[in-house]
N, C-alpha and C positions, 0 to 999 in steps of 0.2 A: 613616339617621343624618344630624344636619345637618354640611355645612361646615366644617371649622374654620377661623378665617379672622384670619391675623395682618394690624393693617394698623401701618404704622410712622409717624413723623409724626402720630400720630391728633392733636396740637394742634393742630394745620394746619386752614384751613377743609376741604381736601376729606378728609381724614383723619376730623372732627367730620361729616361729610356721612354719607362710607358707614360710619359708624360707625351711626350713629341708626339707617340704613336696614336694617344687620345686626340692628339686636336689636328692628326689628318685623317682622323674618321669623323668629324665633328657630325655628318648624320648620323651617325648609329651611338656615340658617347661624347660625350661632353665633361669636360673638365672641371665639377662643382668647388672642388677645396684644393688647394695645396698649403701641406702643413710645415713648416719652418720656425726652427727658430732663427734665422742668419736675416737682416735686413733684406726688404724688398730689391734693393737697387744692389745687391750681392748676387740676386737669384736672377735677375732682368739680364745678368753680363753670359748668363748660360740656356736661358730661354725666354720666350716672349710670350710672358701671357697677362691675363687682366689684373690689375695690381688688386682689383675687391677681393677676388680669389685668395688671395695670400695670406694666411692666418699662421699665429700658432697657440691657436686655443680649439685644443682637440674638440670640446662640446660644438663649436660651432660650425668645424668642418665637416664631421660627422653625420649631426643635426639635417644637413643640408645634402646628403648626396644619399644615391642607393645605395651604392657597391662601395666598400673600403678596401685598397690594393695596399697589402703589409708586405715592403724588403726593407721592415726597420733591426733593430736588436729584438730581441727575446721577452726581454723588460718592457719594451715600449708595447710588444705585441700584446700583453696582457692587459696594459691599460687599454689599451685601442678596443680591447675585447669587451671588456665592462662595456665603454661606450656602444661601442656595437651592438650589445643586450637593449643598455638603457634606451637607445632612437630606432631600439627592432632593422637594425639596416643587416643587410649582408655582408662576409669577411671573405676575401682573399690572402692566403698564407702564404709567403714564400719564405718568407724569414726560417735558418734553423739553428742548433744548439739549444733547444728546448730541454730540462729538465723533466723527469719523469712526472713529477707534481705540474710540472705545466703540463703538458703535455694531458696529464690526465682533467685539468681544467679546461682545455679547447673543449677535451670531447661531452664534458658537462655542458657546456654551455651549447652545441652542437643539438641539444634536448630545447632549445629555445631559439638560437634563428640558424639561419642557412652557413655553412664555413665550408672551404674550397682550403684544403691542405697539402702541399706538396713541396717538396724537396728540392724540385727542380721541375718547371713548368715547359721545358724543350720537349720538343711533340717527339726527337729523336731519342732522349733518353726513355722516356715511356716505351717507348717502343721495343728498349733494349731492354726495359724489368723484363718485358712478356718475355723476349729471348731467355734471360735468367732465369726466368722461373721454368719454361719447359726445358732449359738443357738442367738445371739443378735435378729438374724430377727423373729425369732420363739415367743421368751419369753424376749426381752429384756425392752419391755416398760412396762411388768408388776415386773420385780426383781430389788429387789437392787444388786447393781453392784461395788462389791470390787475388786482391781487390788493391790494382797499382790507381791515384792519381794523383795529379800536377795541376794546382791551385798559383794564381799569384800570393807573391810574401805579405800580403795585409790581410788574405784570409784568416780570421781567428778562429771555427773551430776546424778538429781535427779527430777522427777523420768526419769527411766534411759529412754534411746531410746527404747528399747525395750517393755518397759508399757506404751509409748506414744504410740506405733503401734499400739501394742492393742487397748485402747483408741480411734483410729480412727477408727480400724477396728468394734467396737462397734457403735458408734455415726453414721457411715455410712448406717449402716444398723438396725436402728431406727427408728420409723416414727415421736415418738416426742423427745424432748430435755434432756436431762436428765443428773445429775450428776454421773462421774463415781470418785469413791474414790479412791487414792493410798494410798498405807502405804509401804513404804522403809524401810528397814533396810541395815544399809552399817558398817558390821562387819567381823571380822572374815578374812579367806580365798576363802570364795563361790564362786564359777565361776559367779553364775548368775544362779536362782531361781526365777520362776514365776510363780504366780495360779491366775487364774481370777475367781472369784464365784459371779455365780447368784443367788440369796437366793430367794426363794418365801413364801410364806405363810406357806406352811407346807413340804418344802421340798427343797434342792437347789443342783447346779450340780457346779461342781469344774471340772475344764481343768488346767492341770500340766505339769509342766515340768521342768529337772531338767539338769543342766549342768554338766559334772563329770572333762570333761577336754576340754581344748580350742581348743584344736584340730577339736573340730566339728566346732569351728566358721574358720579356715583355710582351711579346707578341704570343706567347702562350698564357700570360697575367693577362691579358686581354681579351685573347677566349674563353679563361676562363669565368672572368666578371663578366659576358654575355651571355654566359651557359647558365650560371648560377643565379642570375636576376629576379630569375620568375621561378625559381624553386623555392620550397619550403625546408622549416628547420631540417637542420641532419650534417653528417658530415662528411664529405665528398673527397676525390682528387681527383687529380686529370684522368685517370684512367676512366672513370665516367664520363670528364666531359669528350675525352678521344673514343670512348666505346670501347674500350680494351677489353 
């Protein structure tokens, strides 16, 4: 049987993303809720789906699917989470700017059903923590340590979730303390651009990457609400469901 699959925010560009993505896989997921508050025939001028689907009364989108895919606010994430408790379903994160108190409530709640956490769901930035983390352990307490990226100008937080990853992935595998530098820029229409560089003395290495369209960060929310279905409480990220 496919998926059922609430995602909230579906007005939202990444919402309109893994929305599409869900109903050209219609055998393997299927599109239970989409939550809105913007009238139906708002939401029909940018996708075509069943107008029953169309809620925005979280209990009942919830209620009715397995998997909930969150690229809302922060705020909205924690409501979505209660419910997610209360109808035992599963969570997908993408959302970030989490406070430490939030933050420390996923992982509570994480003790009760299944959460998929992540900063960035591109199978290519995953790829690049692992890079980060074995050059940090190699050469990281002798280089300076810049974290450059390039966000479009409606991005609000700073620096994004995605150089905070980083960032940990760095400092984890460290043996002393060290300062790691951002510089943001939030112009333009960028998807989201990031380079981490180690400089050393006579020489430094640059790990890149580059976003061209969002679809990578959906089509990653979409493996990851595959991966996590038939898992039990805990709290996960991609690096699980990639095998990192």
């Amino acid at each position: 049987m496919p998926i059922n699959v609430c995602i909230p925010g579906i007005s939202g560009k990444m919402g309109l993303e893994i929305a599409k993505l869900i109903l050209s896989q219609s055998s393997a997921m299927s599109l239970s809720a989409a939550i809105t508050r913007k009238p139906k025939e708002q939401l029909n001028k940018y996708i075509s789906i069943d107008n029953s689907i169309i809620t925005s009364d979280i209990d009942d989108g919830i209620s009715k699917s397995d998997v909930c895919i969150d690229f809302t606010r922060p705020e909205n994430t924690m409501l979505l989470l209660e419910k997610c408790i209360k109808y035992n379903k599963k969570l997908v994160i993408g959302t970030t700017g989490f406070t430490e108190p939030q933050i420390l409530e996923i992982k509570d709640a994480s003790n009760k059903i299944a959460i998929l956490k992540a900063s960035n769901m591109s199978i290519g930035i995953n790829l690049c923590l692992k890079l980060v983390e074995k050059t940090s352990s190699i050469i990281g307490d002798i280089s300076d340590i810049d974290i450059v990226e390039h966000h479009h100008k409606h991005k609000v937080d700073m620096p994004s979730g995605t150089s905070l990853s980083f960032e940990e992935a760095i400092k984890k595998n460290m043996k002393n303390s060290k300062e790691v530098k951002h510089h943001c820029l939030r112009v333009g229409n960028v998807i989201g651009d990031h380079m981490i560089k180690f400089t050393l003395e006579n020489e430094s290495i640059e790990i890149n990457h580059k976003s061209f369209d969002r679809k990578i960060f959906a089509e990653g929310a979409v493996l990851a609400s595959k991966w996590i279905n038939d898992k039990d409480k805990g709290l996960y990220g991609m690096n699980d469901v990639l095998s990192l």
